[in-house]
N, C-alpha and C positions, 0 to 999 in steps of 0.2 A: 714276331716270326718264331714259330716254332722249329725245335731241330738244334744241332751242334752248326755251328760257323765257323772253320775249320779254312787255315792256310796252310801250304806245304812250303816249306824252302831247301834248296840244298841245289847243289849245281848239277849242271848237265850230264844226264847218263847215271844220276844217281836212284834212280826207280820211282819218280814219284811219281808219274804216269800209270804204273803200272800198281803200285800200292792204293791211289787215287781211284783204279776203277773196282778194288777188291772193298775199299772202305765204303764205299758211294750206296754199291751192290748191297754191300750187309746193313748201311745204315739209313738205306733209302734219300741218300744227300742229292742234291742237283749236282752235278761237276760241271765247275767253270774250269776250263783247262785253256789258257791264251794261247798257247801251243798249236793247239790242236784249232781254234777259231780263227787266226791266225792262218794258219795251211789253208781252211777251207776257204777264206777271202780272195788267198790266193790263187787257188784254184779256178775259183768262180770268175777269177780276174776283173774285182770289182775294183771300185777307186781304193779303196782303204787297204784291198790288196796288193796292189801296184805297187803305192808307196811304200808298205811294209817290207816288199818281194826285198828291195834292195837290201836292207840292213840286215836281214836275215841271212841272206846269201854272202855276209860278208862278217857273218858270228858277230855284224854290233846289236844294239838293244831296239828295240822301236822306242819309237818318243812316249811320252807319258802321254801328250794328250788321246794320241790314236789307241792305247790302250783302255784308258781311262773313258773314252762316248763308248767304246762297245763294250765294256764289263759292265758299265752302269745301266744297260736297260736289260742287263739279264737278273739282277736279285729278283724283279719281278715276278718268274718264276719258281722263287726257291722256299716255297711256303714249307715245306719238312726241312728246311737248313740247306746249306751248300758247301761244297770244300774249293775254295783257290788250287791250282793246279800252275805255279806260273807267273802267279801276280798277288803281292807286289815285289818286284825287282829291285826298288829304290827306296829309298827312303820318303821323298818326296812321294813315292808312289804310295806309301805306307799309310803315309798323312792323309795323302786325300781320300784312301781306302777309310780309315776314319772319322771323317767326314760323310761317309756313306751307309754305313753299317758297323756297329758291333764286333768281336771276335768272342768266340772261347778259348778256342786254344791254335797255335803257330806250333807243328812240328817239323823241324831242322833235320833233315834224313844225310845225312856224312858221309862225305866219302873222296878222298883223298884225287891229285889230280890224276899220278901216275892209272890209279885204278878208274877212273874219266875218260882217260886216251884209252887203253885197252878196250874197255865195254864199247862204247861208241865208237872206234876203226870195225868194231866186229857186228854191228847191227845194219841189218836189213830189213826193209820195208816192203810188203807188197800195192803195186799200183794200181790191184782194184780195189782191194777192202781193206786198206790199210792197215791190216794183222804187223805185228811188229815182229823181228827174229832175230838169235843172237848165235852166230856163230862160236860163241863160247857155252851159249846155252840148251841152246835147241835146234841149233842148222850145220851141217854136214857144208864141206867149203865147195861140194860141187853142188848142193840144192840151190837151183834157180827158179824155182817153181811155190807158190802159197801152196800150204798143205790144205787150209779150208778150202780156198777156192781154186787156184791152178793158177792164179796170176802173177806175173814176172815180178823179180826180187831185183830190188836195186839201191843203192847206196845213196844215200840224201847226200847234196853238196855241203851241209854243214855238216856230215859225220864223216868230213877228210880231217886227219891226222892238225895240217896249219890250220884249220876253222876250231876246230876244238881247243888248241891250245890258247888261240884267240878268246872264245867263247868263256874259259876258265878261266882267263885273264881279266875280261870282263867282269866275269860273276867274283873272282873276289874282290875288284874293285868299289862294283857298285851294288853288290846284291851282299857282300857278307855284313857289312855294317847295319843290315838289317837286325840280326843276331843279338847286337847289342840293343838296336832299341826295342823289341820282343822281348828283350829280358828284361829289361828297367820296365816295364809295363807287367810283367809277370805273368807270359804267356806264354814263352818257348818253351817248349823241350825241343830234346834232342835224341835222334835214334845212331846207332851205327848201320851205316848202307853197307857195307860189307859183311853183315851176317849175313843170310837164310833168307831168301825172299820171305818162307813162312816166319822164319823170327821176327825180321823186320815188321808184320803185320801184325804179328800178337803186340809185342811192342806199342804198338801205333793204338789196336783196339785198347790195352789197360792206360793208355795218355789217356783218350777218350771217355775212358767207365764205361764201354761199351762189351 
């Protein structure tokens, strides 16, 4: 497989989504983003969504296995490389991700919980195109309207203040110990999520050699 193979880690609300679609764009990667696969299961209210809808809705993790059948028929696609977005969570998840594929590099994007609850109480979603908005960053606290499209702004049930703090509880439980095994393997870095969207991405591009 040609390309970089490329994971993101760092918890919730810390920009990897949005670093993921600038890296993807300049480096022509596939983005697997579970996140985002995930929503759209849901949406479609397939089986796999059903069962996911819950855990999500309640800031726990989905199981390995339900991650793990629908990550696995998408390398198929990822003949110029791809970037995780989301996965892996766990360590167990790590493992078997290794079992599947390769890596070059795991980047650890940081960012502290206090600044986690702030960013995500303040983000908003539009319900048609999914455009993402941040009240800290680019939305005014009376826009209720997508600036691309005109569709209504509304707040996800997991970006309420108790789901977050859940959510964070989560992620250092079961996603930080990832850190450590990313580094015994000699693959982590680490950015600070609290600079510069633009920093944050030069950062990301010189990990890469890109």
């Amino acid at each position: 497989m040609a390309g970089k193979r490329v994971v993101f880690l760092g918890p919730p609300g810390a920009g990897k989504g949005t670093q993921a679609k600038r890296v993807v764009e300049r480096l022509g990667l596939l983005h697997l983003s579970t996140g985002d696969l995930l929503r759209d299961e849901v949406a479609r209210k397939t089986a796999l969504g059903e069962r996911a809808k819950g855990y999500m809705d309640r800031g726990e993790l989905v199981p390995d296995a339900l991650i793990i059948d629908m990550i696995r028929g998408r390398f198929a696609q990822a003949k110029s490389g791809f970037l995780l977005d989301g996965f892996p969570r766990t360590v167990a998840q790590a493992e078997a991700l290794e079992q599947i594929t390769p890596l070059d590099a795991v980047v650890s994007i940081d960012l502290s919980r206090e600044e986690v609850v702030r960013r995500l109480t303040s983000r908003r979603v539009c319900r048609v195109c999914g455009a993402i908005y941040n009240l800290t960053f680019n939305l005014t606290s009376g826009d209720t309207k997508c600036a691309a499209c005109g569709g209504e702004l509304y707040q996800r049930d997991d970006d309420r203040p108790a789901v977050i703090e859940k959510r964070y509880d989560v992620y250092e439980k079961s996603t930080a110990p990832l850190i450590a095994f990313y580094r015994k393997r000699g693959l982590l870095r680490s950015v600070n999520g609290e600079l510069g969207s633009d920093r944050v991405f030069a950062e990301i591009m010189q990990i890469l050699g890109a």
